[in-house]
C-alpha positions in Angstrom: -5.0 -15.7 9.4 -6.1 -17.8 6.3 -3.0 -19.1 4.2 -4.3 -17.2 1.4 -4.7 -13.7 3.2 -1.2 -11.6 2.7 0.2 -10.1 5.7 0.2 -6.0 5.6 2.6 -4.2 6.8 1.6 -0.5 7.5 5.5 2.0 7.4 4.8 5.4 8.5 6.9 7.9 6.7 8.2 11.2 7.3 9.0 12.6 4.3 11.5 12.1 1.7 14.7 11.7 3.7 13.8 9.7 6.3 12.2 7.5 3.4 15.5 7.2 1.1 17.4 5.9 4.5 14.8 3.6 5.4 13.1 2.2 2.1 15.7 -0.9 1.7 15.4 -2.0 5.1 11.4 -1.5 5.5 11.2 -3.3 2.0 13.5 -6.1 2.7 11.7 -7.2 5.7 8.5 -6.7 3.6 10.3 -9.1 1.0 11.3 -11.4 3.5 7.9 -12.6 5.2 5.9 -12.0 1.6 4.0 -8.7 2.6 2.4 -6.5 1.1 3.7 -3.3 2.2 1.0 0.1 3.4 3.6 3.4 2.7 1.9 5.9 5.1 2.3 9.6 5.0 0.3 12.0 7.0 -0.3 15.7 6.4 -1.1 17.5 9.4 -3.1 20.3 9.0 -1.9 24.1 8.9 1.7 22.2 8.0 3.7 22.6 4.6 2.3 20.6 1.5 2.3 17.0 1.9 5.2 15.6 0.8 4.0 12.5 -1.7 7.5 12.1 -3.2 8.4 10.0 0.0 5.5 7.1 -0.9 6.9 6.8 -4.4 10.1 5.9 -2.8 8.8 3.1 -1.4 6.5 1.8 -4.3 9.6 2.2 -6.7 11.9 -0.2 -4.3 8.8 -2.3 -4.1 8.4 -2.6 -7.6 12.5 -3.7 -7.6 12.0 -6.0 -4.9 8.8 -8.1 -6.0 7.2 -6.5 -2.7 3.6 -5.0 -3.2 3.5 -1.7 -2.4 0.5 0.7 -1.4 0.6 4.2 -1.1 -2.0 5.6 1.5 -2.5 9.3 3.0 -4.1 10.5 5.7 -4.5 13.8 7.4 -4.8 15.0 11.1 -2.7 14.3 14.4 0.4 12.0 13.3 -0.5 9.9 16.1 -3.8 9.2 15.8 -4.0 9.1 11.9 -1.5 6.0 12.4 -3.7 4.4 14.5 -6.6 4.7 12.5 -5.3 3.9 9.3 -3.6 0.5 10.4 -7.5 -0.1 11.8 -9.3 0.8 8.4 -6.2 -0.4 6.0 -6.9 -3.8 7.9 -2.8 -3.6 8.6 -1.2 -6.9 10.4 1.6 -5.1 11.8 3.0 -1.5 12.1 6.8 -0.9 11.8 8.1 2.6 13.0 11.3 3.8 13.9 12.8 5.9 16.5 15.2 8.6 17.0 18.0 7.0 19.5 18.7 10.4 21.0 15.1 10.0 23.0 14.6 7.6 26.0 11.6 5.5 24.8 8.6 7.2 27.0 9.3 10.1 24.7 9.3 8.5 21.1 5.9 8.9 19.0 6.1 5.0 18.1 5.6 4.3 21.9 2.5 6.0 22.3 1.6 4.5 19.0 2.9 1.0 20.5 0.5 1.6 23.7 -2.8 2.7 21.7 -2.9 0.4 18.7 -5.2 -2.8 18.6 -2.1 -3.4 15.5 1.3 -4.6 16.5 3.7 -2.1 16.4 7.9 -2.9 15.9 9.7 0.0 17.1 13.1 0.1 15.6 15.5 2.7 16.7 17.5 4.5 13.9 15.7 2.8 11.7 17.6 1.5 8.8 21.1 3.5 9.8 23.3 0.3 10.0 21.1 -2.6 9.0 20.7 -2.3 5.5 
């Protein structure tokens, strides 16, 4: 990586809530190593209306914070779509969190973890007690 190239950070998002208890953490490590910051949500197919109200959460605590803040969408497979867009959004690094009430072989972000060319940090309960 060439001094001037920013690092990107790609954050999944499910949707609103899970976005309001994770934005100040996401961000703040964002902040910290001078990121810009990819806010992913994904619309699976045949599923309610996307819910775009959880990427302006994180581009308005960007904006606060100084951090850069890009909202992307995707459709298909939540898995997958991860994948792909940390390939084509040229993303450095993945962050994800994970419910705590799931051994590890069962959390999404581990099969995301084994399949990305990205790096992927895996943070479980994302955000509860570290902001």
């Amino acid at each position: 990586m060439t001094k001037d190239k920013k690092i990107k950070i790609l954050v999944p998002t499910a949707g609103t809530e899970p976005a309001r208890k994770n934005v100040k953490y996401v961000v703040n490590i964002a902040k910290r190593l001078r990121a810009d910051l990819l806010a992913l949500h994904i619309h699976v197919p045949g599923e309610e209306k996307p819910d775009k109200n959880c990427l302006e959460i994180f581009y308005e605590e960007g904006e606060k914070a100084g951090v850069p803040v890009w909202r992307v969408m995707w459709q298909g497979g939540i898995e997958k779509a991860i994948i792909m867009a940390a390939q084509k959004e040229g993303a450095d690094l993945v962050i994800m969190g994970a419910s705590k009430d799931k051994v590890v072989a069962d959390w999404m972000s581990s099969n995301v973890a084994k399949r990305a060319n990205t790096p992927v940090v895996i943070i479980p309960g994302l955000g509860k007690e570290y902001v």
